[in-house]
N, C-alpha and C positions, 0 to 999 in steps of 0.2 A: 279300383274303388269297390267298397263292398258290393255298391248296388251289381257290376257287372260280374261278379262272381254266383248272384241267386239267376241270372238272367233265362235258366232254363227247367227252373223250377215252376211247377205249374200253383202251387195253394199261395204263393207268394201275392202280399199285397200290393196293389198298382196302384199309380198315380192317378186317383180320378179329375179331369178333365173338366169340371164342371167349374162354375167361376167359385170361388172362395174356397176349393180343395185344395191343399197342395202336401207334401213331402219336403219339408225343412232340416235342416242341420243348427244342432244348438251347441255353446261352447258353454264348463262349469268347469268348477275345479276339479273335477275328476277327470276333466278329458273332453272329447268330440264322441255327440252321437246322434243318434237319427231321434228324430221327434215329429209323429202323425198326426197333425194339425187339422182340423177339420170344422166345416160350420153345416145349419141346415142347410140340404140342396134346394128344398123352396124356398130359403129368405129371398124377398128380390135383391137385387144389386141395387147399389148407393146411387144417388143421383150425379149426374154429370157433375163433371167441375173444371175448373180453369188449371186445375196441378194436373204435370202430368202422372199416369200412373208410378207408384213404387213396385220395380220390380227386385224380389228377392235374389240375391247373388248366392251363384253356387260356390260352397265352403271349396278352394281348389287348395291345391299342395302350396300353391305358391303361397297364397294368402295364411295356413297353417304354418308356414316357418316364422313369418311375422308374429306368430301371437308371442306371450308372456312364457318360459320354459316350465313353468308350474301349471299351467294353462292344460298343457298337454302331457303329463306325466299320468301312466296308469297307475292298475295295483290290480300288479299279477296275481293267478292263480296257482294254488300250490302243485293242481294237475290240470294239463290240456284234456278240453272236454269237446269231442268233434259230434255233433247234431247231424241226425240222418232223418228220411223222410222215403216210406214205404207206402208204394200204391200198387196195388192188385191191378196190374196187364196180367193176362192171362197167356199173351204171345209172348211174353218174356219169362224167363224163369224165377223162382221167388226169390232167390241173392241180386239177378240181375233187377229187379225193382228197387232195391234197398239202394238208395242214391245219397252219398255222403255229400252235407251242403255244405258244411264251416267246420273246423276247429277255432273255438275262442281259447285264449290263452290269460285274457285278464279280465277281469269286471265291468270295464268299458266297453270289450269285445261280445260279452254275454248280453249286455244289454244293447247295445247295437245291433244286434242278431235279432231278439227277442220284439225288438219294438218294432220291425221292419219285417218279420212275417205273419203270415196267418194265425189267432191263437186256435188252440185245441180245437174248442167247440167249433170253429166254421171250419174245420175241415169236412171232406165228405165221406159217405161212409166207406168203409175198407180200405181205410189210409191208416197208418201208426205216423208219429215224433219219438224218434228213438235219441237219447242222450248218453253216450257210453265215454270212457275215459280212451281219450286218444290210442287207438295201436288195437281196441276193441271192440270186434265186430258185436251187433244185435241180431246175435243168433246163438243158439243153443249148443252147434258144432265148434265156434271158438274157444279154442284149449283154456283160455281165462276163464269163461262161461260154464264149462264141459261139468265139471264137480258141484255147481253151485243149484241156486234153488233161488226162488222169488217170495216177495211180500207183494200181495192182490190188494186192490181197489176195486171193486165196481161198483158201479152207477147206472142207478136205474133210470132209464130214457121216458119213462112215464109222466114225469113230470117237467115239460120242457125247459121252463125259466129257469127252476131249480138246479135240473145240471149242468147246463149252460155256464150257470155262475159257478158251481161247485166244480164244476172241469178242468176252468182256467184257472182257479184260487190253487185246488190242491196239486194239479200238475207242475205250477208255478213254485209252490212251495217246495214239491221235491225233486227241483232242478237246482232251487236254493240251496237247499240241503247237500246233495253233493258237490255243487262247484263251491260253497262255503266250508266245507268240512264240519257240516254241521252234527254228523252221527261220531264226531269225536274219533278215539281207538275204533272202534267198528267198522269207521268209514274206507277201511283198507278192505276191505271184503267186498264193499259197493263196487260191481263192475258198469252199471248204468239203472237206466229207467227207461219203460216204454208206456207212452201212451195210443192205447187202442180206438180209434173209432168203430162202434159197428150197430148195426140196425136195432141189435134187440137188449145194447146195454153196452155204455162203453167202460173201459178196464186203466187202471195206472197202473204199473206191475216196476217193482225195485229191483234189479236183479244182483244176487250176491254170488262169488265165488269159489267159496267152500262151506261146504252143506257141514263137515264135521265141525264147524267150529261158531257151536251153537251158541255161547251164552253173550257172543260180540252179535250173532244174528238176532237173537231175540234183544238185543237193545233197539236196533234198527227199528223192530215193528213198535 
């Protein structure tokens, strides 16, 4: 199941424990995904009653073969895009921090991923979300990366609510953008996106392939 595969990722969101938190699975016509349900932790609890409680059933394989064949049909992506997750140990070396968590392969799979960890802004600081195209390391030494060059975002941490909201919108937008093919012809040169957290201003940086083949670059920005 997905959930066992984040299982040793530390910024991943947990089940909180408290009465009316939980972590749900919902079915649409696009498919099965996770959906982070949540109410005030002070509301009090409802008054007794004579029913017993409803307890929510976990979505299991068995129960997905039952559903409707339309029910669970995705809609692939044109490139697998595997999401990594860099935290500064200073006892380990900096590729060995760069921990590969998922390749998503469809639409279903991206958003499954996406609802079910941490966004950008609550990471802590000296952590990156690196999105790169399957077979693509986030690093500068990868022969795909080696020629290429980046488009910068940064974000001033001065003003807190502001970036917060502006972190998760435009990070969000350009993870759309490449697993949708959204930079059109250009978007062959997209080898990923990193997003930076750090004390004195966080960064979203595009990273392209080939630095000579400028006028598919400058669409990009």
């Amino acid at each position: 199941m997905l959930r066992q595969n984040f299982g040793a990722i530390r910024p991943l969101r947990r089940t909180c424990r408290r009465q009316h938190i939980f972590l749900s699975v919902w079915v649409s016509g696009r498919g099965v995904s996770w959906n982070r349900c949540k109410t005030n932790p002070n509301t009090p609890p409802p008054p007794p009653t004579s029913q017993p409680p409803q307890v929510q059933e976990e979505m299991t394989e068995e129960k997905l073969a039952t559903l409707p064949p339309e029910l669970l049909v995705k809609h692939p992506l044109q490139n697998p895009w595997t999401l990594w997750y860099y935290e500064n140990d200073k006892s380990r070396t900096w590729e060995q921090n760069q921990v590969e968590i998922i390749t998503v392969n469809s639409v279903e799979d991206f958003w499954s991923t996406y609802n079910y960890i941490e966004t950008a802004s609550n990471l802590k600081h000296g952590t990156d979300y690196s999105l790169f195209k399957q077979g693509v390391k986030p690093m500068w030494e990868d022969s795909k990366n080696r020629n290429g060059g980046r488009w910068l975002i940064s974000l001033d941490r001065s003003d807190k609510q502001r970036r917060e909201r502006l972190l998760d919108v435009y990070w969000l937008d350009v993870m759309l953008l490449m697993i949708g093919e959204g930079f059109g012809d250009a978007g062959e040169t997209v080898c990923g996106a990193v997003v930076n957290i750090r004390n004195k201003g966080d960064k979203i940086a595009i990273w392209t392939g080939d630095a000579k083949r400028a006028e598919e670059i400058t669409k990009i920005g």
